[in-house]
N, C-alpha and C positions, 0 to 999 in steps of 0.2 A: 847550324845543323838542325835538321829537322825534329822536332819533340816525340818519343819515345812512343808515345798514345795519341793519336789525334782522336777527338770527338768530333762529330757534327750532327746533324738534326736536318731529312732530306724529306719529300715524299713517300707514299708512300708505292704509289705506282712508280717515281721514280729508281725508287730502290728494288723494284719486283721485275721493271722492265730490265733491270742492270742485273738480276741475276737470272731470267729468262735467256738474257743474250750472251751469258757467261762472261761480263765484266766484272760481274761478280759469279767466281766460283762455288759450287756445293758441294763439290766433287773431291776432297782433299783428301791425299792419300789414304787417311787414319778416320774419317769421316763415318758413320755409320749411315744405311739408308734410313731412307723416310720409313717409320712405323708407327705415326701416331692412327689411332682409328679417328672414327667419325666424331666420336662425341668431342673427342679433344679439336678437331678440326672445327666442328659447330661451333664451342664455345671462343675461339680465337676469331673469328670471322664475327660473332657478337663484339668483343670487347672492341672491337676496330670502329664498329659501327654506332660503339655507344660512348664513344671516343675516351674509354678507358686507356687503364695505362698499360705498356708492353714493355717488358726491362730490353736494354742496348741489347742489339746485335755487334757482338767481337767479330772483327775481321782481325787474318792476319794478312799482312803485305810484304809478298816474297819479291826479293831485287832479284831482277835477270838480267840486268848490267845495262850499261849505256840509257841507264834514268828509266829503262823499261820495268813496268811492275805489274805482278799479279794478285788481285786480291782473290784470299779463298774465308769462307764460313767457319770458326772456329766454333763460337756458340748464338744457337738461333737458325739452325740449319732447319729442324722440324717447325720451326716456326714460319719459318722463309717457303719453303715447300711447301708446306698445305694453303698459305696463304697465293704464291702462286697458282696452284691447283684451282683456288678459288677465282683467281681475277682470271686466268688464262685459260684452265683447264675444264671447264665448265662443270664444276662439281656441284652439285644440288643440296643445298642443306637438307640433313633429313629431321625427319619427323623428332628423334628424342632429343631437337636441341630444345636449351632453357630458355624462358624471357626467349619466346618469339616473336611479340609485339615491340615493334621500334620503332619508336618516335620522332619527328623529325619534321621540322617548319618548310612550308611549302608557299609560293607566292599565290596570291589567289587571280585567278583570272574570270572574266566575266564569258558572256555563254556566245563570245565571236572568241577566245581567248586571246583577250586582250589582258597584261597584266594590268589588276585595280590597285588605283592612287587614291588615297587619301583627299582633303581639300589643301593640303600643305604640301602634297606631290610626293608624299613618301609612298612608299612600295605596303601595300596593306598583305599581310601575311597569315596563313592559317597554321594551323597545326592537325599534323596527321598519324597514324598508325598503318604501319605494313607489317602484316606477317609475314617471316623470311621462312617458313619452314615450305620443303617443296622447292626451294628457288634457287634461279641460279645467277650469277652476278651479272648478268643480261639482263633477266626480269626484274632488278631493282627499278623502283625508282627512278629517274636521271641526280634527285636528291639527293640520297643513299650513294647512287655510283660517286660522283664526287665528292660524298662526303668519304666514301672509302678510297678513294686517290688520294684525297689531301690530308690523309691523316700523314702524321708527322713522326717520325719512328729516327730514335737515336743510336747512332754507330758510333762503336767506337774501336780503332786502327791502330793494330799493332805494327807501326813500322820497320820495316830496315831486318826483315824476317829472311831465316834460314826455311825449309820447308822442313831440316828436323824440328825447329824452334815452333813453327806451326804444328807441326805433331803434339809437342810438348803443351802446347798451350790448346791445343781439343781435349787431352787428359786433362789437364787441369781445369778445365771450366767445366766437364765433364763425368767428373768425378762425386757424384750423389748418386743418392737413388730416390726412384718418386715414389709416392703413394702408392700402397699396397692397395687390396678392395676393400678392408677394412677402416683403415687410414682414409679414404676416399670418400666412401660412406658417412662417416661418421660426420664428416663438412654438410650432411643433410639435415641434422641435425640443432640445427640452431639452438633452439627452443629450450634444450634441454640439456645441448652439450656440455657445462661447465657440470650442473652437478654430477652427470655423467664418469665424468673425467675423475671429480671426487670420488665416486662410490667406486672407482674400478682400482682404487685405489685401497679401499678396506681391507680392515684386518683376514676380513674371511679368506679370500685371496690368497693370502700370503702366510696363512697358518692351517687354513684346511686343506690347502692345492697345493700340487708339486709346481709352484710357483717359479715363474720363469722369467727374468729382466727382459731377456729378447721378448718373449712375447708380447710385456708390457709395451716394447719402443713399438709394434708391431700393430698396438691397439686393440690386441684379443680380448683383452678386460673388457676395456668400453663395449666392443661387441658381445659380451656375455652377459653383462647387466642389460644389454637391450633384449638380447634374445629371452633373456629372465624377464623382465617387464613386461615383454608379450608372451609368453605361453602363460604367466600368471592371470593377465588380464585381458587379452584378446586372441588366446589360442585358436577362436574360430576365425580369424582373420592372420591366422600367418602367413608370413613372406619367406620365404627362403632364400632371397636375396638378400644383404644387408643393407644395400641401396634403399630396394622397396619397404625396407619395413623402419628404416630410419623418417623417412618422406612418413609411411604410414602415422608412425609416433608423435610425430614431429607436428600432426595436426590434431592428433586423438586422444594422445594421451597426457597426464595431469601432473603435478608436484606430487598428490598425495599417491599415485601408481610409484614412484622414485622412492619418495619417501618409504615404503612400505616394503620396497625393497633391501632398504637399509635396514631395517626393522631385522625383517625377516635374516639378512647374511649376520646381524650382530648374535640373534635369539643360534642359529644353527650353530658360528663361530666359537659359543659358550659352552653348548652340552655336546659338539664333536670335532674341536682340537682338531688337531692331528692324525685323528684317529683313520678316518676316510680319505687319503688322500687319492688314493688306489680306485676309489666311488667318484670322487667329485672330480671326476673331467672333463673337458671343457665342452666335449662334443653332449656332456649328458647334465650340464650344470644346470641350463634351463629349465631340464624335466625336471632334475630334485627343486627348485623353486616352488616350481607348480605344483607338485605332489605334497610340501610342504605349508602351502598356502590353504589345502584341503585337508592337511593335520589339522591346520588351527582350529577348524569349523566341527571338529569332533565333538562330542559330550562321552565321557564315561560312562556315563552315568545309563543310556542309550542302550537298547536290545542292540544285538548282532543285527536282526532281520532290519531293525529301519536301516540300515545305511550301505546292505549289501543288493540292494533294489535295481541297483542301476548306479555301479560305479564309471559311469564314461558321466558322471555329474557333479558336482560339488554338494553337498546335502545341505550344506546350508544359505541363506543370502545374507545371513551375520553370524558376524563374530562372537561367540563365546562368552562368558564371562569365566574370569582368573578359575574359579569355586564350579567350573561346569565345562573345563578343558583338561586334558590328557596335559601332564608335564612334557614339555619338550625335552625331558631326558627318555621318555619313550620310543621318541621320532629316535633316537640316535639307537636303542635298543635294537627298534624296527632293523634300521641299517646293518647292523653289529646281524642280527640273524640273519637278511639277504646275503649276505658275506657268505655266513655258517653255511647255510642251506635253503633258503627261499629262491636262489637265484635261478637254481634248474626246475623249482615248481612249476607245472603248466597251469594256464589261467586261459582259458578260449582257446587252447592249441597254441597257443605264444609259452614261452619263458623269456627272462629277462636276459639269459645267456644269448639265448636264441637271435633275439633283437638288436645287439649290441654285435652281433657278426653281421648284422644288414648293413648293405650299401646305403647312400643316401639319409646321411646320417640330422641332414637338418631339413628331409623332407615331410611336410606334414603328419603325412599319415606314419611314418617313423613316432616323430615326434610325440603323437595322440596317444599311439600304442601303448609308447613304453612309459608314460603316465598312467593310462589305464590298465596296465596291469600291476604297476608297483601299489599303484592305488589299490586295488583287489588283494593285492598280497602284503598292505598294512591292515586293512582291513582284518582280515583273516586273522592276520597274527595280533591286532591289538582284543580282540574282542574275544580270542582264544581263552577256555577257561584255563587252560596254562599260565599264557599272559596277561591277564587282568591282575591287576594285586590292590 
């Protein structure tokens, strides 16, 4: 009797042309259509060509009696399809695939093209670069086309199948869910991902925020420590994507921007508890960062007038000394009065109420705003002959 699972290891045009002609099915009952977009397509049509690895395509194999059999796509149907698309369908890589440039040995011929030998009659070879973006699996190479036929793509066959057992076995293999935009993102990130992963893990997190498991498996942490890292340190170059601003960080920014981060979530974590957790949310965690990064550079010591000049600025380009900064049990004071009553203070026709009902909640100029006005309304109240003590 034939074995439960068969593997093997085909072509890869072999296997593209067997489900172009429906010897191999895509179509199974329970089967979802094709939805992957472009980038996922770009990148699958890379890994082929860089003869990276692709995990087995399950097939199930339903008996229709008399030794007749039909195989259908259980897992690896979006895989099968877009890579179809590409060898048949003549779909064009676009412009945001990654690693455009691909490599690949080419014989060299002389200027009758004649292939050149060696004096030992071997085949003398060069090596070249094609950019694939714009292209479509016609305009490769004849290199490339062959080298994307003979790639070698392993099935493996679930035999001696009912077509409810096929059903059963697309749930099953079928059964995850992929990357979130966050979750996504954050793969941009090399650089920096690991401490990343740490800091989004901190106390502050989890004793000043209405902290949430889901969000953590979700990855909203790691994206809040980035979104913190940059309105702290490159607020004039924000992204609103988290793609773009991971890519961004991931070449710009430093250990001691992270570090500083931690700094700062440990210093806030200390003098406001639990206090804020109704304040610190996730769409506005970034702004208290940045607003808090511009307490430190405070002096008490300071007129009102120097520092109410132009608060869309930071007033200082150093830090402080311990004996010539506001306590950080201030910054939480600050807080504790926005609460009370700062929050519907108007500051240039804004309030901080006002802001926090806008759409577009991680757009720039959101973002600017509502720093620059919480800023103006520490301001105000630190330097208040009230509040000075």
């Amino acid at each position: 009797m034939a074995k439960k699972i068969r593997e093997q290891s085909i072509s890869l045009v072999s296997y593209l042309s067997k489900v172009k002609e429906d010897d191999i099915s895509d179509n199974q009952d329970v089967q979802r259509s094709f939805c992957w977009d472009n980038n996922a397509v770009n990148e699958l049509i890379v890994t082929v060509l860089t003869d990276d690895y692709i995990p087995p395509v399950i097939l199930g194999e339903e008996e229709l009696g008399g030794g007749v059999v039909q195989q259908y796509i259980v897992d690896g149907m979006q895989r099968s399809s877009a890579l179809v698309l590409f060898r048949y369908g003549n779909y064009k890589i676009t412009s945001s695939v990654e690693n455009s440039i691909i490599k690949y040995q080419k014989k060299k011929r002389d200027k009758n093209n004649v292939i050149c030998k060696d004096n030992s009659g071997s085949v003398v070879w060069d090596y070249e670069e094609f950019d694939i973006k714009g292209k479509t699996f016609e305009m490769l190479p004849d290199e490339l086309k062959k080298k994307f036929d003979d790639y070698q793509i392993k099935i493996a066959v679930h035999q001696n199948c009912t077509m409810e057992q096929i059903s059963k076995l697309v749930r099953r293999y079928n059964n995850h869910r992929a990357m979130n935009a966050s979750q996504k993102a954050f793969t941009y990130l090399d650089m920096y991902a690991r401490k990343v992963k740490t800091l989004s893990q901190c106390s502050f997190f989890k004793n000043c925020t209405n902290y949430s498991d889901t969000e953590r498996k979700k990855g909203t942490y790691e994206k809040l420590v980035c979104e913190s890292v940059m309105a702290v340190n490159h607020l004039d170059k924000w992204k609103k994507s988290p793609k773009q601003m991971n890519i961004f960080l991931n070449s710009n920014s430093s250990d001691k921007e992270f570090e500083r981060f931690s700094e700062y979530a440990a210093r806030l974590e200390k003098v406001c508890q639990n206090k804020f957790s109704e304040v610190f949310v996730p769409k506005d965690i970034c702004v208290w960062f940045a607003v808090f990064d511009k307490f430190t550079k405070l002096n008490p010591n300071k007129e009102n007038s120097a520092y109410t000049a132009n608060c869309k600025h930071s007033v200082s380009g150093r830090k402080p000394s311990d004996s010539s900064r506001f306590d950080d049990s201030r910054f939480a004071d600050f807080i504790q009065n926005l609460v009370d009553e700062l929050h519907s203070r108007e500051i240039n026709g804004l309030t901080f109420d006002s802001l926090c009902k806008k759409s577009g909640t991680k757009d720039k100029k959101i973002i600017t705003e509502k720093i620059d006005t919480l800023y103006a309304l520490m301001i105000d109240y630190l330097y208040s002959s009230k509040s000075l003590k």
